[in-house]
ChimeraX commands (.cxc) that place a marker at each C-alpha (Angstrom):
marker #1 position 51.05,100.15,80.08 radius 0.5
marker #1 position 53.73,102.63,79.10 radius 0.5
marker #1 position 54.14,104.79,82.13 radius 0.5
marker #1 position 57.08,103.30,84.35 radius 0.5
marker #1 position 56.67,103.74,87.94 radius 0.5
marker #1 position 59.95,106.27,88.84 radius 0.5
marker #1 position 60.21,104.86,92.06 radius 0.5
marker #1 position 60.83,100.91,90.93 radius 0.5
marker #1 position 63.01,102.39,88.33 radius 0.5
marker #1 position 65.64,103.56,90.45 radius 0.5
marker #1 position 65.01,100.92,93.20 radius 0.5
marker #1 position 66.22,98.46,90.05 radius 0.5
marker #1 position 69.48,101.01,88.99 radius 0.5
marker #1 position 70.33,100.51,92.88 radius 0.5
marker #1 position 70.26,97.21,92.47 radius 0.5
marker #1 position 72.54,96.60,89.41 radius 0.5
marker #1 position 75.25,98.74,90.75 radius 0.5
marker #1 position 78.61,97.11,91.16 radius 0.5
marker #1 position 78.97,96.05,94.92 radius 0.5
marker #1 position 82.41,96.41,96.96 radius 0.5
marker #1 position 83.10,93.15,98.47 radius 0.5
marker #1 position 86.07,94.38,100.25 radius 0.5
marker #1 position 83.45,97.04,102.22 radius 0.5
marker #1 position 81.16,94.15,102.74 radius 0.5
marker #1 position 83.71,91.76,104.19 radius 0.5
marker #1 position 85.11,94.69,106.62 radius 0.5
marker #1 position 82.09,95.47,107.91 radius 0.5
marker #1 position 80.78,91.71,108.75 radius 0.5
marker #1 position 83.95,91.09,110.39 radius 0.5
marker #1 position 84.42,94.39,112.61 radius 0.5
marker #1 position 80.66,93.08,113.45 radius 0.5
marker #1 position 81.77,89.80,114.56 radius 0.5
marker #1 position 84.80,90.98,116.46 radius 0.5
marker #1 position 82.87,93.30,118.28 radius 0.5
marker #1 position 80.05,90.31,119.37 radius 0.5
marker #1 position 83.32,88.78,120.39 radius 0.5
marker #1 position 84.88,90.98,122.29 radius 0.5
marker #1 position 81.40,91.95,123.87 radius 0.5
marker #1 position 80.45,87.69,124.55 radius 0.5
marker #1 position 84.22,87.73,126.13 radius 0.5
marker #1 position 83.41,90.60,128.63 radius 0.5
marker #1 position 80.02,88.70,129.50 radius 0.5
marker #1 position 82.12,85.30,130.50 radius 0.5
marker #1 position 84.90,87.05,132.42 radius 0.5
marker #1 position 82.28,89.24,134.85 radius 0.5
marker #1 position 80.42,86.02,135.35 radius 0.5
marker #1 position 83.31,84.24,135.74 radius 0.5
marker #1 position 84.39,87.11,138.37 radius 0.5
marker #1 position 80.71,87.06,140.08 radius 0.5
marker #1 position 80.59,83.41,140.27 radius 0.5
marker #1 position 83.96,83.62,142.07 radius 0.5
marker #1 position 83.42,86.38,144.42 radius 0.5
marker #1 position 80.02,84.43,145.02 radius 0.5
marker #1 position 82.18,81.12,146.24 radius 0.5
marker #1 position 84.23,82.90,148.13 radius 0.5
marker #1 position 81.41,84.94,150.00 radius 0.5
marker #1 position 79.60,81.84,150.60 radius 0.5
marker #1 position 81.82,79.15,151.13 radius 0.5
marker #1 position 81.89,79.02,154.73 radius 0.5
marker #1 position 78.36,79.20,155.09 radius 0.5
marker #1 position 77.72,76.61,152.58 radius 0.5
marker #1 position 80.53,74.32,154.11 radius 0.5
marker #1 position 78.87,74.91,157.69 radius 0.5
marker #1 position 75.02,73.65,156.04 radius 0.5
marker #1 position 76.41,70.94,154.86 radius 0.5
marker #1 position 78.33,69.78,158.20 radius 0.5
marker #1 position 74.76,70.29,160.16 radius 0.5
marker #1 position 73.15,68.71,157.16 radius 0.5
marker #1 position 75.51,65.15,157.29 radius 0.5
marker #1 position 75.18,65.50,161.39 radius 0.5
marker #1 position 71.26,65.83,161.67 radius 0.5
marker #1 position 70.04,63.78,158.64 radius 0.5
marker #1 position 70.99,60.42,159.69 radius 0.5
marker #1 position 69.59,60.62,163.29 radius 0.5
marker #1 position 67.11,58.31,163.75 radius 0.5
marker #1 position 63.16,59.83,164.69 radius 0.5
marker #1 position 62.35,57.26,167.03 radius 0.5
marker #1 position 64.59,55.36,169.38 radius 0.5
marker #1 position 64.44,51.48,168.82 radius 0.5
marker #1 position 65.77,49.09,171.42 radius 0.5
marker #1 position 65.36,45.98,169.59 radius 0.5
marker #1 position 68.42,45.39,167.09 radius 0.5
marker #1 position 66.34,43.49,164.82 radius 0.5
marker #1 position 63.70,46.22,164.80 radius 0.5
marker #1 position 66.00,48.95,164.68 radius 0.5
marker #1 position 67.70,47.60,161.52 radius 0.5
marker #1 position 64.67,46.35,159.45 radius 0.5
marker #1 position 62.96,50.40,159.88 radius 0.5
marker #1 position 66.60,52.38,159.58 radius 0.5
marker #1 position 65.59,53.22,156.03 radius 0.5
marker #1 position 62.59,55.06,157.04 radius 0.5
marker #1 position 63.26,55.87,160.87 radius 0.5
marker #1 position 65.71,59.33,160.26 radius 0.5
marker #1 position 65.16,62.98,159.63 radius 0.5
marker #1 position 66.62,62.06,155.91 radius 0.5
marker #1 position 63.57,60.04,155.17 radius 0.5
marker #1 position 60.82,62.17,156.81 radius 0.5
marker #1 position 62.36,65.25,154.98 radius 0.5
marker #1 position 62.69,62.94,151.40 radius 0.5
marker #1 position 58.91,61.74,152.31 radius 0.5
marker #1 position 57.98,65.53,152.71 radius 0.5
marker #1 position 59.58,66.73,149.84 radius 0.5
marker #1 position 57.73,64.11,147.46 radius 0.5
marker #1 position 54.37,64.87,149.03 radius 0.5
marker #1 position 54.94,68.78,148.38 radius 0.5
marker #1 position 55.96,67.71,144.33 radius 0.5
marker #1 position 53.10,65.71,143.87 radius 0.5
marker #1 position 51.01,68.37,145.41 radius 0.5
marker #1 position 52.56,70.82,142.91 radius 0.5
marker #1 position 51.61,68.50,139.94 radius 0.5
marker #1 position 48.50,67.65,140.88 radius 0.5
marker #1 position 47.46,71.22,141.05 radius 0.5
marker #1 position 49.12,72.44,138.10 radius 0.5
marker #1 position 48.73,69.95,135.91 radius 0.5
marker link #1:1,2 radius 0.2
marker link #1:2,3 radius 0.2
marker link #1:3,4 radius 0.2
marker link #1:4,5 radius 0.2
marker link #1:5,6 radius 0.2
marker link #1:6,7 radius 0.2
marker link #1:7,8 radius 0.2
marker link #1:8,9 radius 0.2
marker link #1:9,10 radius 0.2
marker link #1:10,11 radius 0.2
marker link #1:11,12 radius 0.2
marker link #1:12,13 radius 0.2
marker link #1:13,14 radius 0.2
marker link #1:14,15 radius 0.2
marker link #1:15,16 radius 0.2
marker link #1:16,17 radius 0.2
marker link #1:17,18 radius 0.2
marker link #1:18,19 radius 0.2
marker link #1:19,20 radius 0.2
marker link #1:20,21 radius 0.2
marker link #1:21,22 radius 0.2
marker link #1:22,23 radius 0.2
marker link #1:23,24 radius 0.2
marker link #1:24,25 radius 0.2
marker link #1:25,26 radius 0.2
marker link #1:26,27 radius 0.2
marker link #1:27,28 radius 0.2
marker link #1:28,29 radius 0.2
marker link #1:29,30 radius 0.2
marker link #1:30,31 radius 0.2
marker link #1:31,32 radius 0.2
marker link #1:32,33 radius 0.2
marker link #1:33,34 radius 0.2
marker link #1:34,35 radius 0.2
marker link #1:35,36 radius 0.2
marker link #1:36,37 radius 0.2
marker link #1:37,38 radius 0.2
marker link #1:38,39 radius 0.2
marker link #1:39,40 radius 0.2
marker link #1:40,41 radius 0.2
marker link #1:41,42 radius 0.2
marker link #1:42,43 radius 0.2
marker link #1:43,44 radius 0.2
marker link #1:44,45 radius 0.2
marker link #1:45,46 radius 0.2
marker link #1:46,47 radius 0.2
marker link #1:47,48 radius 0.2
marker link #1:48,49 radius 0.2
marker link #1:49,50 radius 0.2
marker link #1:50,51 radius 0.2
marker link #1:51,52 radius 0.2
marker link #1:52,53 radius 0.2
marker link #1:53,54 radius 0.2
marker link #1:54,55 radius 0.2
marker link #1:55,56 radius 0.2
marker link #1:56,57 radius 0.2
marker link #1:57,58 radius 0.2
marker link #1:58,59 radius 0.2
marker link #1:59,60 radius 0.2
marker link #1:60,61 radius 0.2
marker link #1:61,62 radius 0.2
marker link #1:62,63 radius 0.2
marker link #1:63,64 radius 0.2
marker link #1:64,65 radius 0.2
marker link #1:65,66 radius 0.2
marker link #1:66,67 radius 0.2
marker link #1:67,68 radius 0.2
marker link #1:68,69 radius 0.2
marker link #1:69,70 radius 0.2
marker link #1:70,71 radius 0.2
marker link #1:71,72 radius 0.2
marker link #1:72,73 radius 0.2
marker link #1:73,74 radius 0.2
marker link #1:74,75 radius 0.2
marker link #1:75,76 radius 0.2
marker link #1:76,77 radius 0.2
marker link #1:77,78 radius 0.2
marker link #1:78,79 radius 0.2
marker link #1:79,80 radius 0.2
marker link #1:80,81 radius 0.2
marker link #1:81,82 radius 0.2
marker link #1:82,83 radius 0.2
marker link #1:83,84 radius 0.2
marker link #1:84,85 radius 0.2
marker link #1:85,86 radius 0.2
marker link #1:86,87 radius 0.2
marker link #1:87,88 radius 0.2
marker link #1:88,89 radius 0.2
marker link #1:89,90 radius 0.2
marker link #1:90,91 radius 0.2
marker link #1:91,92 radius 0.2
marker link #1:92,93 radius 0.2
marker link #1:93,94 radius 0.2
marker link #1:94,95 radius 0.2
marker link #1:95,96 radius 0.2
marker link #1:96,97 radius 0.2
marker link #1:97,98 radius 0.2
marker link #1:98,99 radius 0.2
marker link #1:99,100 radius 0.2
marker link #1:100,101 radius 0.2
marker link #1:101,102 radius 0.2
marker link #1:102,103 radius 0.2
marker link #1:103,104 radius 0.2
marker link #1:104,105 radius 0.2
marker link #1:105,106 radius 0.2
marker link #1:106,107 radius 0.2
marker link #1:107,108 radius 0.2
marker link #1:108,109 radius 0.2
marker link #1:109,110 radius 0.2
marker link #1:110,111 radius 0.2
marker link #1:111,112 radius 0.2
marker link #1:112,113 radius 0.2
marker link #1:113,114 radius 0.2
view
């Protein structure tokens, strides 16, 4: 076949043309320093949010966890007996009855979703 296509023809002249490394180099690197500059921006305004967040809720936070170390240890069930009292401590508290909850509602959750 004789008859060149015109359109592969100049797609190939394109392609032997000298190419300007200098141009090439500028452009990857005003690229990058913009991703940089634009990755810095992200980290300082979450840096800023996660700051303002701390300070918005650190009393609240502080005051949950107060309550939390208070209430969690008291026992469910009043035990005269010493003996008694120490052999069902590990389960006798809000801690446990919460923990017990809380793995109850997980293996729900996998159990059904699975």
């Amino acid at each position: 076949m004789t008859d060149r296509d015109q359109n592969l023809i100049t797609l190939f002249a394109q392609a032997e043309q000298q190419f300007d490394n200098d141009a090439f180099v500028d452009g990857v690197m005003s690229q990058i320093d913009r991703e940089r500059r634009r990755t810095l921006l992200v980290w300082v305004a979450l840096s800023i949010f996660i700051i303002a967040c701390v300070a918005a809720f650190a009393v609240p936070v502080i005051t949950a966890v107060t309550l939390a170390t208070q209430l969690l240890p008291a026992s469910l069930i009043d035990i005269q007996a010493d003996w008694v009292r120490q052999l069902v401590s590990p389960v006798n508290s809000v801690a446990a009855a919460v923990a017990l909850v809380l793995l109850g509602v997980i293996r729900f959750f996998r159990r059904v979703f699975r």
